[in-house]
Every structure is written in C-alpha cells, then in structure tokens.
C-alpha positions in Angstrom: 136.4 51.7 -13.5 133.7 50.6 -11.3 135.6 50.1 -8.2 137.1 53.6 -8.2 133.4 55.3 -8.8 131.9 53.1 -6.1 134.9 54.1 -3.4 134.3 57.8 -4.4 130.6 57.6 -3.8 131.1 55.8 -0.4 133.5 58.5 0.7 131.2 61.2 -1.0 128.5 59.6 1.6 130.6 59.3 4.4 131.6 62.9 4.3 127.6 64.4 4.0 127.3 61.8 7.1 129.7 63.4 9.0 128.8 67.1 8.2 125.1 66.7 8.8 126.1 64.7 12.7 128.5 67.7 13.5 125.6 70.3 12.5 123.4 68.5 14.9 125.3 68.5 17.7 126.2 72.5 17.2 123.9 73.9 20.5 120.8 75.9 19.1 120.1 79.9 19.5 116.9 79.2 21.9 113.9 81.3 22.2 115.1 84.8 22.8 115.4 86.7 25.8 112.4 88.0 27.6 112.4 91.6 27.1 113.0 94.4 30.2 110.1 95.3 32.7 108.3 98.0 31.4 108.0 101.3 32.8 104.8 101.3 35.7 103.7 102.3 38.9 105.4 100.9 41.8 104.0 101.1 45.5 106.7 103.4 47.3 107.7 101.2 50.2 105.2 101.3 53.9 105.7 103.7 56.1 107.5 102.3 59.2 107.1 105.0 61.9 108.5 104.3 65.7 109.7 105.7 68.5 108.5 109.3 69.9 106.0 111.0 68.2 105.2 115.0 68.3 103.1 117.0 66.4 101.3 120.8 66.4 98.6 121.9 64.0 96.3 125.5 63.3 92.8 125.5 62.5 89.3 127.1 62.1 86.0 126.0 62.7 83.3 126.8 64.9 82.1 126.7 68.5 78.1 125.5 69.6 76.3 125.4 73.6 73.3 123.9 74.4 72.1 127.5 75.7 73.5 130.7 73.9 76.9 130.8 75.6 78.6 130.0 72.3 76.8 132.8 70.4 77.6 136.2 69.0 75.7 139.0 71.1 74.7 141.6 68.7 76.4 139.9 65.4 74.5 139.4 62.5 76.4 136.6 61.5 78.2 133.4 63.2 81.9 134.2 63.6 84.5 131.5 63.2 86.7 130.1 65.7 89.9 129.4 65.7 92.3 127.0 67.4 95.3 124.7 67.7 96.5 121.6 68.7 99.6 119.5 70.2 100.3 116.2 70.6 102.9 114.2 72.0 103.2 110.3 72.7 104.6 107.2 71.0 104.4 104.7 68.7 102.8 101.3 70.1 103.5 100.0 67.1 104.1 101.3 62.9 100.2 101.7 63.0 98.9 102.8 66.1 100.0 105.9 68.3 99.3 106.5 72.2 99.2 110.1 72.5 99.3 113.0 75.6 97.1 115.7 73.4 96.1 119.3 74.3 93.3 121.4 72.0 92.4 124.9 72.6 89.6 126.9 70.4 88.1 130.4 71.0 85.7 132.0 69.9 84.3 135.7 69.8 81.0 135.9 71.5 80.3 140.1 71.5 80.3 142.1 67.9 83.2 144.0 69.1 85.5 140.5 69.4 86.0 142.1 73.0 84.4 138.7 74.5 86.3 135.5 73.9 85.0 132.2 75.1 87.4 129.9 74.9 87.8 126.0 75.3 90.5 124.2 76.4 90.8 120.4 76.4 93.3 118.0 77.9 93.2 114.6 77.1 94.5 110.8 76.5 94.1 109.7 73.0 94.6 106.6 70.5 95.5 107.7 66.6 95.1 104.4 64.3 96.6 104.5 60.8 93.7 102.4 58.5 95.8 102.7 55.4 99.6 104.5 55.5 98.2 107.9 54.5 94.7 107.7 56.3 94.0 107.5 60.3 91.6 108.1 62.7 92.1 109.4 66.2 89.8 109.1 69.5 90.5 110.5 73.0 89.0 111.2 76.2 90.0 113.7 78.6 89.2 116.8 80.7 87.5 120.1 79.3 88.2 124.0 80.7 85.8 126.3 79.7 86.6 130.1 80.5 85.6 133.9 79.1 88.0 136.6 78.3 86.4 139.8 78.1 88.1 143.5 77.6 85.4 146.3 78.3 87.9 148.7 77.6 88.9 149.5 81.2 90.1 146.5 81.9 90.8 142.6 81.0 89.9 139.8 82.7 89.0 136.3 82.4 86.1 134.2 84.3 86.2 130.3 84.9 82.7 129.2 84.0 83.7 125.4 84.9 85.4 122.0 84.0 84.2 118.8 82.8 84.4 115.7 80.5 86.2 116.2 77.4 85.6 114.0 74.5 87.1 114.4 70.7 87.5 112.2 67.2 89.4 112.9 64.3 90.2 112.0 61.1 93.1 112.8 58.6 94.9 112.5 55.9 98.6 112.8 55.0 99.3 114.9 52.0 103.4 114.6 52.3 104.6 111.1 54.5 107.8 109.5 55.3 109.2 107.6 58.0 110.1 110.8 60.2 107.8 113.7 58.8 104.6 114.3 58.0 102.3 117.0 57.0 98.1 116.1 57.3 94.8 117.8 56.5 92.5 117.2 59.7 88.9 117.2 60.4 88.4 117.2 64.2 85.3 116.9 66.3 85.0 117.1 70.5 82.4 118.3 73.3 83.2 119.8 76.6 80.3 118.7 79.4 79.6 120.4 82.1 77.5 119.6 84.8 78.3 122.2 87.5 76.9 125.0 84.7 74.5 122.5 83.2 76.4 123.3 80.0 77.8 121.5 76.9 80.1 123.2 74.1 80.8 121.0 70.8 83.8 122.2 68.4 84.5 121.4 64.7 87.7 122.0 63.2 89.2 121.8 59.9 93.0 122.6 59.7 96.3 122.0 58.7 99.0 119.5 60.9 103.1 119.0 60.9 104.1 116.0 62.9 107.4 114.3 63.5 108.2 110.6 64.3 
C-alpha cells in the first residue's frame, strides 16, 4: 500500500512542477502604455519668406521744420498729416529684406487746408525681421520737399528744395504667412535741406499689406 501512495505523491509533485515551470515561462503584461500627448500649445512652423517682396501701407502722423514751414497759419490747433508708403525689393535671405522704398506725407499748413506742404522721400533701405512677427527697417535716401497751394483762382505747386532723406521703422505683423502679411507700423524720417537751410522730420503710425 505504500508503494502505490508514494508513486501517486511523486506524480502529484511532478505535475505542480510542471504547471508552476509553464506559468513562468508564460511572457508578462509589462508596465502599461504611456498615455497620448496631451492637448498644448504648439509653435506654428517659421516663417520662410523668399523671393520678391512688395508692399503698400496708409498712415497718419504729423509733420515738424526747424523754422515754421511745417505749421498751420492761422489754426488754433496742429492738423494731422497724412501719408503712404511703397516698397519693393527682395529677400537676401528668410530674415532680412533689401528694399527700393518710396514715402510721401502732406500736410495742411493754412486754416483753409488750401496750403499743402508735402514731403516726398526716395530711398534704399534694409528691413530685419528680430523675431518672425517683429522687424525693424532703416534706409537712406533722397528727400523732395514742395507746397501746393489753391488761392481760389488758381493751383499751383512750388519746389522749395531737395536733400538727404533718412527714415527708421519698426513693426509688427498682426496676420503672417509665407506669402502675405498684414503689419501695424511706427515710422520715423527727416528730410535736410541745405539750399533752404531747412529740415522737416515726420512720424507716422499706420496700417501695411505686404506680399512675398
């Protein structure tokens, strides 16, 4: 009876043996998964801008001489000037601009707005991109300075002289892409000239659309 019992346990054994081996080798379940990215704010992609560049812009600002050229006769108040731009040019590289650029501003100078000086400025320029929404532009160039005038008879306009042009700017790109872009401006320049012994500086804040 002994023998029997003794086989049965050894088989009993044998068979726990072989389960417990065939559990361990079974592959595990792991850690689990890491779990999606989570929603956040991605960086849209930079702004790769080449080739020609062209661009026009409206404006308002004010006009200031040395002597009282720039001023309102008779006004009781400074009136505004207004003024546009163009550029055209192209892209030395995605961040920097070489530019052909033409500003004009005028200016009431008589109560009646009958008198219009007016200031036009031709010049080379450089527009840098510091960030791919921000830039800065500098330029040097020739100035025009003339008066339009309407006494009511009769219009005419007067060349009072040309000189060294020189303007900066600064802006900042409310809608951007690769081909398009619409900026807010803040633009400075002077006009001198020597043969009048006369120097005009403009401000202007205003509005540009520009295509790459």
């Amino acid at each position: 009876m002994r023998a029997p019992r003794l086989l049965m346990s050894a088989a009993t054994a044998a068979v726990l043996v072989l389960a417990a081996g065939t559990a361990a080798a079974q592959p595990g379940y792991g850690p689990p998964p890491p779990p999606p990215p989570g929603y956040g704010y991605y960086p849209p992609p930079p702004t790769e801008r080449m080739g020609l560049t062209l661009g026009f812009g409206l404006g308002i600002g004010g006009m200031d001489s040395d002597s009282n050229l720039a001023a309102c006769r008779g006004c009781d108040y400074d009136p505004a000037a207004g003024g546009f731009w163009f550029h055209i040019g192209g892209m030395i590289n995605p961040r920097m601009a070489g530019l052909f650029e033409l500003w004009f501003m005028g200016q009431a100078v008589d109560e009646t707005g009958a008198s219009v000086l007016t200031q036009t400025m031709v010049m080379g320029a450089l527009q840098y991109w510091l960030t791919p929404q921000f830039w800065l532009k500098g330029g040097l160039g020739f100035a025009g300075l003339q008066i339009q005038y309407d006494d009511g008879y009769a219009y005419g306009e007067e060349d009072l002289g040309t000189g060294l042009a020189i303007m900066g700017a600064a802006g900042f790109e409310i809608l951007h892409s690769t081909e398009f872009a619409i900026d807010l401006q803040l633009r400075l320049g002077s006009g001198s000239y020597d043969g009048i012994d006369e120097q005009v500086n403009v401000a202007m804040f205003g509005i540009g659309f520009n295509w790459y």
